[in-house]
mmCIF entry with sequence, helices, sheets and N, C-alpha, C, O atoms, coordinates in Angstrom:
data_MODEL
# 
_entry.id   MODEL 
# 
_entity.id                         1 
_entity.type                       polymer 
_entity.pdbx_number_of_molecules   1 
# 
_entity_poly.entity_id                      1 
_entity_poly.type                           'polypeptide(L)' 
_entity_poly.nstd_linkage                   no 
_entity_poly.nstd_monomer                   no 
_entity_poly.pdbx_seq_one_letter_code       
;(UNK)(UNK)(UNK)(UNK)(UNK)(UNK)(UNK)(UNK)(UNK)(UNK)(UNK)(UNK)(UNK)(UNK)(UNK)(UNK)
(UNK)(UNK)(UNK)(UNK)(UNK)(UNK)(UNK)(UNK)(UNK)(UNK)(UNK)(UNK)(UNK)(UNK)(UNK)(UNK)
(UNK)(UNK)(UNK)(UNK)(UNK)(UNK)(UNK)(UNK)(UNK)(UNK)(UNK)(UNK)(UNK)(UNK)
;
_entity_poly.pdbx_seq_one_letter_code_can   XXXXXXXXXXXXXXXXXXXXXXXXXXXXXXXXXXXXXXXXXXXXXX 
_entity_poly.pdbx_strand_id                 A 
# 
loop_
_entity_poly_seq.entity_id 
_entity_poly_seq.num 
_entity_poly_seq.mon_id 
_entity_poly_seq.hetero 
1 1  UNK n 
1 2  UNK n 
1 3  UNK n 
1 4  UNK n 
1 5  UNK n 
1 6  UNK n 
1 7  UNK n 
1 8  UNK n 
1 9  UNK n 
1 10 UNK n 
1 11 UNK n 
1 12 UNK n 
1 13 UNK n 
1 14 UNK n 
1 15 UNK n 
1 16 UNK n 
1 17 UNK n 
1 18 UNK n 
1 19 UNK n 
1 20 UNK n 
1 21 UNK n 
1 22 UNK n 
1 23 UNK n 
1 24 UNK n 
1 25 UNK n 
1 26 UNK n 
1 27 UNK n 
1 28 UNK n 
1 29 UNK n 
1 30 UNK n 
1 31 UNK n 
1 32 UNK n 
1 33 UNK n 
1 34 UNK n 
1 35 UNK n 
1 36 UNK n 
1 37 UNK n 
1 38 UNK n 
1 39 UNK n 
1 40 UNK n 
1 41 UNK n 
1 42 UNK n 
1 43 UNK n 
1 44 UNK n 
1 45 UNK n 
1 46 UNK n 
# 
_struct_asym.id          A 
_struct_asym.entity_id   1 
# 
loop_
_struct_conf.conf_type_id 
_struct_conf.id 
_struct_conf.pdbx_PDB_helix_id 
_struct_conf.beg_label_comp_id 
_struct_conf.beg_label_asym_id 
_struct_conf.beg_label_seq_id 
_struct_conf.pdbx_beg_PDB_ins_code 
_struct_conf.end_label_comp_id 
_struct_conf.end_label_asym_id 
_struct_conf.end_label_seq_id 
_struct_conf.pdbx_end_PDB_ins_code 
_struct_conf.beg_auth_comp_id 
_struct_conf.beg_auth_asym_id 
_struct_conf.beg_auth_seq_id 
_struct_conf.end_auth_comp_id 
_struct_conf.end_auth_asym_id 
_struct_conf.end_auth_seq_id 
_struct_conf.pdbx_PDB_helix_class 
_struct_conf.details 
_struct_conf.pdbx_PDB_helix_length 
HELX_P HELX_P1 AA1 UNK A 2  ? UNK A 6  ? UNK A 2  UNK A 6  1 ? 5  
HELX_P HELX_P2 AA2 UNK A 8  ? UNK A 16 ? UNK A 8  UNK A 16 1 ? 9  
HELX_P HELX_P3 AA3 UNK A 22 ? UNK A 35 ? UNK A 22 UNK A 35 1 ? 14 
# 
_struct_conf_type.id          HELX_P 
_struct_conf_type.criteria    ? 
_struct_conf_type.reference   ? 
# 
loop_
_atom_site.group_PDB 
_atom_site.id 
_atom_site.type_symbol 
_atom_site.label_atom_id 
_atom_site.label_alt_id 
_atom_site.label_comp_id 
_atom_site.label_asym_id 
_atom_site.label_entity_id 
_atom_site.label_seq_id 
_atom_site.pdbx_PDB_ins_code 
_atom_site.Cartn_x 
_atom_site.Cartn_y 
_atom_site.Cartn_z 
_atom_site.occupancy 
_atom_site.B_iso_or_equiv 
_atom_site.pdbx_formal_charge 
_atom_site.auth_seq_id 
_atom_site.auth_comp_id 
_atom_site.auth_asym_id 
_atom_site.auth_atom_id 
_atom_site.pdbx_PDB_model_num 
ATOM 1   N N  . UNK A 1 1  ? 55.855 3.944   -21.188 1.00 0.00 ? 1  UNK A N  1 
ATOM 2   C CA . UNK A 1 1  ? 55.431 2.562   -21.195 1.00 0.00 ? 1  UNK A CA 1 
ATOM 3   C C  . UNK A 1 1  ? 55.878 1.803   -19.947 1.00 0.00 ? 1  UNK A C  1 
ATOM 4   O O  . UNK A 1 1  ? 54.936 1.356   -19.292 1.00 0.00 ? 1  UNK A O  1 
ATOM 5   N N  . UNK A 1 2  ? 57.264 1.522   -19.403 1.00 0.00 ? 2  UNK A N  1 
ATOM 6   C CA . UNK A 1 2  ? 57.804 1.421   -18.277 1.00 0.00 ? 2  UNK A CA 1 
ATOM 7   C C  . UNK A 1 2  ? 56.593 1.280   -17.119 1.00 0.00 ? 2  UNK A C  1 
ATOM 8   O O  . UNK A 1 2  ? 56.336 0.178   -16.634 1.00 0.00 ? 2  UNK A O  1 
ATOM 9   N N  . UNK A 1 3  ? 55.797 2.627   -16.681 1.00 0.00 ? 3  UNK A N  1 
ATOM 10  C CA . UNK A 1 3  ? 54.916 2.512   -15.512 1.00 0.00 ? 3  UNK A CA 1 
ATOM 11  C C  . UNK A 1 3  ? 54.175 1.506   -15.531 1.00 0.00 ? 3  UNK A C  1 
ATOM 12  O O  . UNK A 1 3  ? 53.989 0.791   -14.546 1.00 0.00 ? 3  UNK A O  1 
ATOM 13  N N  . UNK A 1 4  ? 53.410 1.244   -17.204 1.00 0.00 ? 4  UNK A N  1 
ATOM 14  C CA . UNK A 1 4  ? 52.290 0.834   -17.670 1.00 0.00 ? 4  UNK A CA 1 
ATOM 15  C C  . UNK A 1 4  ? 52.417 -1.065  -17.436 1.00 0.00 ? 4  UNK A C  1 
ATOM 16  O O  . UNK A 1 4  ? 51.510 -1.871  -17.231 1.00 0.00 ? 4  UNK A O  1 
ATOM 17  N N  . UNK A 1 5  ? 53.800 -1.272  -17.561 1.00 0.00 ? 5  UNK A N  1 
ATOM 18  C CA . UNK A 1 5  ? 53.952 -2.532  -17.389 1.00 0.00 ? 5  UNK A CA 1 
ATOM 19  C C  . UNK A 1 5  ? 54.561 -3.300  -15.849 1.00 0.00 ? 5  UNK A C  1 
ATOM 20  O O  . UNK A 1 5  ? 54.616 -4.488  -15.531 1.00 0.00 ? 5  UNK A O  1 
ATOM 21  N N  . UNK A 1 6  ? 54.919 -2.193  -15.192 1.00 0.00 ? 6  UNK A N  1 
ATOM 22  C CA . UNK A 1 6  ? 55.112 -2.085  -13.483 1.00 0.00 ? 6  UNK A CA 1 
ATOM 23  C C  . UNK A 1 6  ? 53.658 -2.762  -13.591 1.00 0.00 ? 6  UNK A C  1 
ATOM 24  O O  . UNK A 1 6  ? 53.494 -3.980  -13.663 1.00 0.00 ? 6  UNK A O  1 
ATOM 25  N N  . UNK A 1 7  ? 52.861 -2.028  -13.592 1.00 0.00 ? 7  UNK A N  1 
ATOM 26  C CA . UNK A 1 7  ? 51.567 -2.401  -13.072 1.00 0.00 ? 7  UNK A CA 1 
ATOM 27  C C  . UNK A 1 7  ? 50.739 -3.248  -13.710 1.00 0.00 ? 7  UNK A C  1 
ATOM 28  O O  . UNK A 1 7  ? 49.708 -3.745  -13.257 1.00 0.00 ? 7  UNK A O  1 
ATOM 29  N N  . UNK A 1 8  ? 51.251 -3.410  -14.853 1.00 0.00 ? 8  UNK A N  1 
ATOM 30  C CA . UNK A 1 8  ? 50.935 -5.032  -15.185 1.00 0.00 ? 8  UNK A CA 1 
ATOM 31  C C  . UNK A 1 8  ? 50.977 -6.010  -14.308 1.00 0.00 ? 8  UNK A C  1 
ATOM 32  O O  . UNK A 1 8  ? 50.136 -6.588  -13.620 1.00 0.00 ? 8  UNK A O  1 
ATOM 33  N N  . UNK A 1 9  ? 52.512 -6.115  -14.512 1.00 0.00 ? 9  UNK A N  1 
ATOM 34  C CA . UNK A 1 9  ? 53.237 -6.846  -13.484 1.00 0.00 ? 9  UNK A CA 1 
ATOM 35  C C  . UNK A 1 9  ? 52.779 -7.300  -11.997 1.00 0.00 ? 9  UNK A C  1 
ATOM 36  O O  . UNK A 1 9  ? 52.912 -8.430  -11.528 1.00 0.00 ? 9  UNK A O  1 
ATOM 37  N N  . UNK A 1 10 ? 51.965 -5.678  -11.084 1.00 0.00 ? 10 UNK A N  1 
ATOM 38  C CA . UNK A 1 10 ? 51.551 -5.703  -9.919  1.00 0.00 ? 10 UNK A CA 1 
ATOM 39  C C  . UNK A 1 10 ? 50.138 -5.931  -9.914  1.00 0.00 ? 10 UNK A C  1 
ATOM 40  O O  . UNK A 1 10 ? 49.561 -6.005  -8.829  1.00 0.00 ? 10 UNK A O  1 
ATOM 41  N N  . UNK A 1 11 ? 49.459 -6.061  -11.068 1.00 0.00 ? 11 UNK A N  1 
ATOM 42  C CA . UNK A 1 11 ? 47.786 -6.693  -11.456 1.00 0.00 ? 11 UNK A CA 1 
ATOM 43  C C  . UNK A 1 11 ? 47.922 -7.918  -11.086 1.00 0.00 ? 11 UNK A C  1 
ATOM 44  O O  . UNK A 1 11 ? 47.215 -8.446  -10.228 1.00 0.00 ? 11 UNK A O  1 
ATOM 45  N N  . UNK A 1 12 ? 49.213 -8.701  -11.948 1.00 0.00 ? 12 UNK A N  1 
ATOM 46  C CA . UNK A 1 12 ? 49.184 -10.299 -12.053 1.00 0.00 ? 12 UNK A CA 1 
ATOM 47  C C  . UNK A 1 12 ? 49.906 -10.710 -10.650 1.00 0.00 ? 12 UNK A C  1 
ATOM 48  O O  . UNK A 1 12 ? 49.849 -11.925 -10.460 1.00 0.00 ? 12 UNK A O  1 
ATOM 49  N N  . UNK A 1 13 ? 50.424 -10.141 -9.850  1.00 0.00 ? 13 UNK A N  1 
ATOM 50  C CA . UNK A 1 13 ? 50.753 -10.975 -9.004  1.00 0.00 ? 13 UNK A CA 1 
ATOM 51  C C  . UNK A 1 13 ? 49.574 -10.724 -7.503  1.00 0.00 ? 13 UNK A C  1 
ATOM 52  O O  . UNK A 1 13 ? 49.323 -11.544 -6.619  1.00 0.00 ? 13 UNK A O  1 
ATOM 53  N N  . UNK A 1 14 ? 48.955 -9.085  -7.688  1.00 0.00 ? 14 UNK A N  1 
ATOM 54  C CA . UNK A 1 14 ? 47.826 -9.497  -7.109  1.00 0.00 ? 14 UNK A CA 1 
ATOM 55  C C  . UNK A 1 14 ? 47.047 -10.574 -7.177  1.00 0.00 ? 14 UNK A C  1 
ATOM 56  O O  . UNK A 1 14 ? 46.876 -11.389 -6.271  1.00 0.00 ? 14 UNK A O  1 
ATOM 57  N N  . UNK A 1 15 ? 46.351 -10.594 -8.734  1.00 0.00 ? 15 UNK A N  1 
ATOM 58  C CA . UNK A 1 15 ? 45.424 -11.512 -9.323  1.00 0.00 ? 15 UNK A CA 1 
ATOM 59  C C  . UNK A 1 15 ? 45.945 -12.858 -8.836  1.00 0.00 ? 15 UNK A C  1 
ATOM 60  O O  . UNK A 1 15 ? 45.248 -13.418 -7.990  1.00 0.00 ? 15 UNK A O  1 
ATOM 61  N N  . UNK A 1 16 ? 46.930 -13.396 -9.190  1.00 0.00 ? 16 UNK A N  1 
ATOM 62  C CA . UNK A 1 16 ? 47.682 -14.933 -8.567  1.00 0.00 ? 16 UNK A CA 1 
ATOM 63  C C  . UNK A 1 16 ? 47.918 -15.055 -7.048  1.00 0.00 ? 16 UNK A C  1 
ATOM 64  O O  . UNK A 1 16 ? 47.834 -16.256 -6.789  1.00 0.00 ? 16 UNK A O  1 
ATOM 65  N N  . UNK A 1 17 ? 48.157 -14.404 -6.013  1.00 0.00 ? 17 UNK A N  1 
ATOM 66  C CA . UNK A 1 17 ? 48.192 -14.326 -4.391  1.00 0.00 ? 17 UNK A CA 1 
ATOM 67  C C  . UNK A 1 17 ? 47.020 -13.569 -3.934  1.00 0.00 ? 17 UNK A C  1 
ATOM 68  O O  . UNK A 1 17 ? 46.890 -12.352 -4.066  1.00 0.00 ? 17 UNK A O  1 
ATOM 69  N N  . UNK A 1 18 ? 45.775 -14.743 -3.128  1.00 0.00 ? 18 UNK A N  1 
ATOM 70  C CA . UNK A 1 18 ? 44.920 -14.107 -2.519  1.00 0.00 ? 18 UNK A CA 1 
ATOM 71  C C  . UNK A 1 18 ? 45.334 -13.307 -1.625  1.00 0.00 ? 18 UNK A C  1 
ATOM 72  O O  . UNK A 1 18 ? 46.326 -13.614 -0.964  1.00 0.00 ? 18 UNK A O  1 
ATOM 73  N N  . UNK A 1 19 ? 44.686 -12.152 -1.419  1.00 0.00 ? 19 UNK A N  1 
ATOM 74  C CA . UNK A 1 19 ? 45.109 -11.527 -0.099  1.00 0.00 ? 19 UNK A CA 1 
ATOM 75  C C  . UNK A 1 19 ? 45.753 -10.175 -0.447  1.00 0.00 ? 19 UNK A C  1 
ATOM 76  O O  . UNK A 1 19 ? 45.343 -9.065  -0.109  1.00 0.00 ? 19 UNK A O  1 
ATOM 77  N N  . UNK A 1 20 ? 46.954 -10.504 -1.262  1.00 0.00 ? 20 UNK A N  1 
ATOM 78  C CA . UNK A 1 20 ? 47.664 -9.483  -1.372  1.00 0.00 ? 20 UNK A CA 1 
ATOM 79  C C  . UNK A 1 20 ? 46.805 -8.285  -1.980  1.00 0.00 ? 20 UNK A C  1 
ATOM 80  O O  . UNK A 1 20 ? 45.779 -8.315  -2.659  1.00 0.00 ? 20 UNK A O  1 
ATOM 81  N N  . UNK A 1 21 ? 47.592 -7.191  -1.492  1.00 0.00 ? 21 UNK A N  1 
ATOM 82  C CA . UNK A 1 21 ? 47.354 -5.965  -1.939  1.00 0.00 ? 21 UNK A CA 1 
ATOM 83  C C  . UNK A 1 21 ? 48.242 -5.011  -2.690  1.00 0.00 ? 21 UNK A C  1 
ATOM 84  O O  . UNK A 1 21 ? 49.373 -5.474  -2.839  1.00 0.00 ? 21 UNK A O  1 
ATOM 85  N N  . UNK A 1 22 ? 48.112 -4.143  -3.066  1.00 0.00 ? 22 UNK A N  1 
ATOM 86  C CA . UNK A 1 22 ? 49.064 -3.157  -3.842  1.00 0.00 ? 22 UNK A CA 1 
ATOM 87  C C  . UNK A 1 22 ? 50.350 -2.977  -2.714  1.00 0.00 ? 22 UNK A C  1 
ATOM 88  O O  . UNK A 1 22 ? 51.368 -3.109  -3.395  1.00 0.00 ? 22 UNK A O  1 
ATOM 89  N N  . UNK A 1 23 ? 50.755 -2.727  -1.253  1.00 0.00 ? 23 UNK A N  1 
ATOM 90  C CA . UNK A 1 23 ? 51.993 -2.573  -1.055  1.00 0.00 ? 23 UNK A CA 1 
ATOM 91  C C  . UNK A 1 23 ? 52.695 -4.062  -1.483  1.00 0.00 ? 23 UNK A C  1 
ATOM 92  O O  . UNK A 1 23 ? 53.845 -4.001  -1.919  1.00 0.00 ? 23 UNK A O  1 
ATOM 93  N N  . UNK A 1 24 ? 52.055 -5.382  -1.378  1.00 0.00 ? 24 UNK A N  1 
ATOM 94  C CA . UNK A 1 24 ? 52.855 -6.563  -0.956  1.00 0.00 ? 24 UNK A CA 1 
ATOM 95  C C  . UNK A 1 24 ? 53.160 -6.977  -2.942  1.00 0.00 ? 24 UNK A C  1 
ATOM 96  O O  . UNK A 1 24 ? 54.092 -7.727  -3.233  1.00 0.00 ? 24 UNK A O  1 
ATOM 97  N N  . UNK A 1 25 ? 52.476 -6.521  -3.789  1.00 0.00 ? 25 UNK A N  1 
ATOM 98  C CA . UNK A 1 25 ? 52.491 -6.050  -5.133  1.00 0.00 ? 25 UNK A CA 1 
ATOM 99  C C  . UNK A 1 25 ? 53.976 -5.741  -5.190  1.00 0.00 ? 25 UNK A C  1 
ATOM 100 O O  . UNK A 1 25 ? 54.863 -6.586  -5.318  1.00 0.00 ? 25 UNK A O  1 
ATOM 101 N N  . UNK A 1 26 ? 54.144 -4.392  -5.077  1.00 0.00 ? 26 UNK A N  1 
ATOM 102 C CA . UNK A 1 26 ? 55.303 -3.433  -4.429  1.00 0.00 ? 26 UNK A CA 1 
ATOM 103 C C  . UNK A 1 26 ? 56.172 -3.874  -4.185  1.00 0.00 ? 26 UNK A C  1 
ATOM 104 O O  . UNK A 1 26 ? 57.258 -3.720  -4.743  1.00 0.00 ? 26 UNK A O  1 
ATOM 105 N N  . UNK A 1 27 ? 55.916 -4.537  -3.285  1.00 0.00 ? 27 UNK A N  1 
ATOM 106 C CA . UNK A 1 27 ? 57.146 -5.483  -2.530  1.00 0.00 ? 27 UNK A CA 1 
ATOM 107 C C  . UNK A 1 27 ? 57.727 -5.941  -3.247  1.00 0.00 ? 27 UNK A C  1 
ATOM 108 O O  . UNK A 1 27 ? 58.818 -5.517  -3.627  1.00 0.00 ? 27 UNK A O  1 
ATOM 109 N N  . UNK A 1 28 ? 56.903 -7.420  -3.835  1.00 0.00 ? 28 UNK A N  1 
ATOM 110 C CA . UNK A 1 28 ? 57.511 -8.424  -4.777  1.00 0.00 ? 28 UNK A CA 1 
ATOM 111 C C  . UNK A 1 28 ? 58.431 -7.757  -5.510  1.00 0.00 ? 28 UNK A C  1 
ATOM 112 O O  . UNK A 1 28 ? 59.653 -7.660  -5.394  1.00 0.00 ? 28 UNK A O  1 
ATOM 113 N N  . UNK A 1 29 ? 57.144 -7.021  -6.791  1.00 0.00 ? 29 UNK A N  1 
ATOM 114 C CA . UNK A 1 29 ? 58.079 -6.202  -7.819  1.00 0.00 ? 29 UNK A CA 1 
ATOM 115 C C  . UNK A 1 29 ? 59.532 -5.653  -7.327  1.00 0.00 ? 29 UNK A C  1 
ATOM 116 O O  . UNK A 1 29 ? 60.489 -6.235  -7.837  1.00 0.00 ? 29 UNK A O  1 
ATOM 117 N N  . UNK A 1 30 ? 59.821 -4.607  -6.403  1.00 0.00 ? 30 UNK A N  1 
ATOM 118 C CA . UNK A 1 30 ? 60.806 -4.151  -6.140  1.00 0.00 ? 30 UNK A CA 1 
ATOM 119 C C  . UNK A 1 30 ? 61.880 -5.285  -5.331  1.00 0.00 ? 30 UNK A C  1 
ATOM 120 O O  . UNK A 1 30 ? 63.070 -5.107  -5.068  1.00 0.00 ? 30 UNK A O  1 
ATOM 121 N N  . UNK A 1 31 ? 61.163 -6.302  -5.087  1.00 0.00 ? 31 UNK A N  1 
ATOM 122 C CA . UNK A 1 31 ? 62.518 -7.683  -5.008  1.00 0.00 ? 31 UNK A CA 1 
ATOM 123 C C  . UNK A 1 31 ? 62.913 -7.879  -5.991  1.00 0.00 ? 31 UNK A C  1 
ATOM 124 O O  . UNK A 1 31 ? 64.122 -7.690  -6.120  1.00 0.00 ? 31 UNK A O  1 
ATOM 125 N N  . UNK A 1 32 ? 62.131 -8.353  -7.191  1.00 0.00 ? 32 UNK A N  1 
ATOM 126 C CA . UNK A 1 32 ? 62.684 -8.785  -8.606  1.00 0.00 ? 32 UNK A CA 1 
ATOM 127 C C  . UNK A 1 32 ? 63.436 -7.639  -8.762  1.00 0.00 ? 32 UNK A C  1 
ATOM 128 O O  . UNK A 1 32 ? 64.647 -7.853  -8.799  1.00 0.00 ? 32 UNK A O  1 
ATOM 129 N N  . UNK A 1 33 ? 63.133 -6.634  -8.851  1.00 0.00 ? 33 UNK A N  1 
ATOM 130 C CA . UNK A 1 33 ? 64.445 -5.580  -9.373  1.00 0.00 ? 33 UNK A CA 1 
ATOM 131 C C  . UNK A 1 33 ? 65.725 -5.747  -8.775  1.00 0.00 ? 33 UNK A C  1 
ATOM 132 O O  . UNK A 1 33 ? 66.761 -5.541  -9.406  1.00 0.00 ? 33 UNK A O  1 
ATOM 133 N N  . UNK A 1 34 ? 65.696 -6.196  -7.312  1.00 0.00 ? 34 UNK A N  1 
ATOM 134 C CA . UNK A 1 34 ? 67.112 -5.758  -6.241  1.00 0.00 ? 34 UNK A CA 1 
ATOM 135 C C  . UNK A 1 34 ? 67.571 -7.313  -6.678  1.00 0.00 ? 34 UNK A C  1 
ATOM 136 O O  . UNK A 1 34 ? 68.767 -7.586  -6.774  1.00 0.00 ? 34 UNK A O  1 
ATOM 137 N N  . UNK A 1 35 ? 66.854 -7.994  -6.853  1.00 0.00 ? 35 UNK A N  1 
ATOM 138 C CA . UNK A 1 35 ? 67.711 -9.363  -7.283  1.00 0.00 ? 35 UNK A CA 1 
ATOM 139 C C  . UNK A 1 35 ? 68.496 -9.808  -8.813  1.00 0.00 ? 35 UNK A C  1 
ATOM 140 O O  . UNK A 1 35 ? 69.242 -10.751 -9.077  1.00 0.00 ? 35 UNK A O  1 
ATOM 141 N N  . UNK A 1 36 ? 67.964 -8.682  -9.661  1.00 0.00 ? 36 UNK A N  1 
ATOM 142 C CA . UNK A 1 36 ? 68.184 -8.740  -10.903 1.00 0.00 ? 36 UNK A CA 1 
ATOM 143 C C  . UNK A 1 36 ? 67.356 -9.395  -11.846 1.00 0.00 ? 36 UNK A C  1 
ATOM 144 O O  . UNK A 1 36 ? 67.812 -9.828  -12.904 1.00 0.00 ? 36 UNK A O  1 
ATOM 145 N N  . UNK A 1 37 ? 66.056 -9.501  -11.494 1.00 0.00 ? 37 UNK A N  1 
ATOM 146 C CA . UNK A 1 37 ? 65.204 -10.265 -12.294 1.00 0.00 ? 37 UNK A CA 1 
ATOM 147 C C  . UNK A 1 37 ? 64.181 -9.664  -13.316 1.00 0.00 ? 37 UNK A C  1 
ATOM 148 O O  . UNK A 1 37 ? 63.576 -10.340 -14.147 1.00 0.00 ? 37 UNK A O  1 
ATOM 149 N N  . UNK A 1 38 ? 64.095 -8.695  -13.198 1.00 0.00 ? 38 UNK A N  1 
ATOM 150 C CA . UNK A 1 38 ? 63.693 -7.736  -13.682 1.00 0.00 ? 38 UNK A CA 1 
ATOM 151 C C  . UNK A 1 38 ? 64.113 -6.613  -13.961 1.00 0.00 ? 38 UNK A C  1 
ATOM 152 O O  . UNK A 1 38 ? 64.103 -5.789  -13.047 1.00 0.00 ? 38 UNK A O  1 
ATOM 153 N N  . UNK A 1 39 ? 64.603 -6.211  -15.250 1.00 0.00 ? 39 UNK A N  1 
ATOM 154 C CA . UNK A 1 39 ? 65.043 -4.676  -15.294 1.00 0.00 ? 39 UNK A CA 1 
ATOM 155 C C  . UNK A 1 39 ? 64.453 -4.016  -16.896 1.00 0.00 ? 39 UNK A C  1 
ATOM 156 O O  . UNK A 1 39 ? 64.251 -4.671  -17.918 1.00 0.00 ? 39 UNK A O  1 
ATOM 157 N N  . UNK A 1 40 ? 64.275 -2.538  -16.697 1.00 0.00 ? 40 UNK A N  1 
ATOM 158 C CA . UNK A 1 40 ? 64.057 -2.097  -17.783 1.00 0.00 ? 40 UNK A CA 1 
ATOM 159 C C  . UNK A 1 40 ? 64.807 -1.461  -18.641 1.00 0.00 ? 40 UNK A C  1 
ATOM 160 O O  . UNK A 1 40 ? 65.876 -0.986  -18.258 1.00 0.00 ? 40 UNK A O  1 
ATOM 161 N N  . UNK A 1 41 ? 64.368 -1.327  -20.033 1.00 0.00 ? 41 UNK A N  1 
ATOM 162 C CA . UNK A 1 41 ? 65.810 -0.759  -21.126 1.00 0.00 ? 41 UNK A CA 1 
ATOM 163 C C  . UNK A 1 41 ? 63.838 0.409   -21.588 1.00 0.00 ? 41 UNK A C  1 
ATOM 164 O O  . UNK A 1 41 ? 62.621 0.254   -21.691 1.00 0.00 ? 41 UNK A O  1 
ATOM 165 N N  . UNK A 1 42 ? 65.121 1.618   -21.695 1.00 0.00 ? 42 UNK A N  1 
ATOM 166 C CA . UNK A 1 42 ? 64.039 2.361   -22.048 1.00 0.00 ? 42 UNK A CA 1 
ATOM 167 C C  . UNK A 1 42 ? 64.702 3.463   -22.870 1.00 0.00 ? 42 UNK A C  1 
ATOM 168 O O  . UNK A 1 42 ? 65.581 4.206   -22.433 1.00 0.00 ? 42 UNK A O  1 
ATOM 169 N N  . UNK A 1 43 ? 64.227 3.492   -24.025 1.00 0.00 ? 43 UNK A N  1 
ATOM 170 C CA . UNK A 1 43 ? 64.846 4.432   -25.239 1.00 0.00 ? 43 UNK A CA 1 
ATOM 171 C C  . UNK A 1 43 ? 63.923 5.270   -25.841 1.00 0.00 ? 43 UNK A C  1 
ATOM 172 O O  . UNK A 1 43 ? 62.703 5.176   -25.703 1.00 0.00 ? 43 UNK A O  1 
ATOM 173 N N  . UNK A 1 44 ? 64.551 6.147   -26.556 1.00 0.00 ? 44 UNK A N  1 
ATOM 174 C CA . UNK A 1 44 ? 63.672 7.563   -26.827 1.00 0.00 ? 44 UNK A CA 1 
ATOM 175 C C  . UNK A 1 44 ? 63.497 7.175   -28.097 1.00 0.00 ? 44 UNK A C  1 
ATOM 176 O O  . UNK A 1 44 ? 63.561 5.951   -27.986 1.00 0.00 ? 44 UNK A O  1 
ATOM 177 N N  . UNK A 1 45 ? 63.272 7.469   -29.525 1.00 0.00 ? 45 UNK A N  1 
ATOM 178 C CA . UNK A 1 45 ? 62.958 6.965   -30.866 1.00 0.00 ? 45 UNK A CA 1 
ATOM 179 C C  . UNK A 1 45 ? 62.658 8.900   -31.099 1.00 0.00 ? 45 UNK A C  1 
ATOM 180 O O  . UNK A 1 45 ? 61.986 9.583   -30.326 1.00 0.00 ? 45 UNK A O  1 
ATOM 181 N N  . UNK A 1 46 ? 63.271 9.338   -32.181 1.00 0.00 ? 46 UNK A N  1 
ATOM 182 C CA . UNK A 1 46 ? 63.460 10.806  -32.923 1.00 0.00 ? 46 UNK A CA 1 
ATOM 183 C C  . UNK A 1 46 ? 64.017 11.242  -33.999 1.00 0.00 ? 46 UNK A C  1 
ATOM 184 O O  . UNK A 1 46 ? 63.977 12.442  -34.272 1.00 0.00 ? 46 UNK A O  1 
# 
């Protein structure tokens, strides 16, 4: 699920900044991570 919502994430900030493209997508996203604004919790269920 994790990937599935990366790229959520990099849909909507395309969709909201003309211009941008999938690296500047990229970008953003991987700022929010290095700044702490974003992080994922990811668990197994068995």
């Amino acid at each position: 699920m994790p990937p599935g919502v990366r790229e959520a994430f990099r849909t909507l900030y395309r969709e909201h900044r003309p211009g941008a493209d999938d690296a500047a997508a990229g970008l953003w996203l991987d700022a929010l991570i290095a700044d702490g604004r974003y992080a994922e919790e990811v668990y197994a269920a068995g």
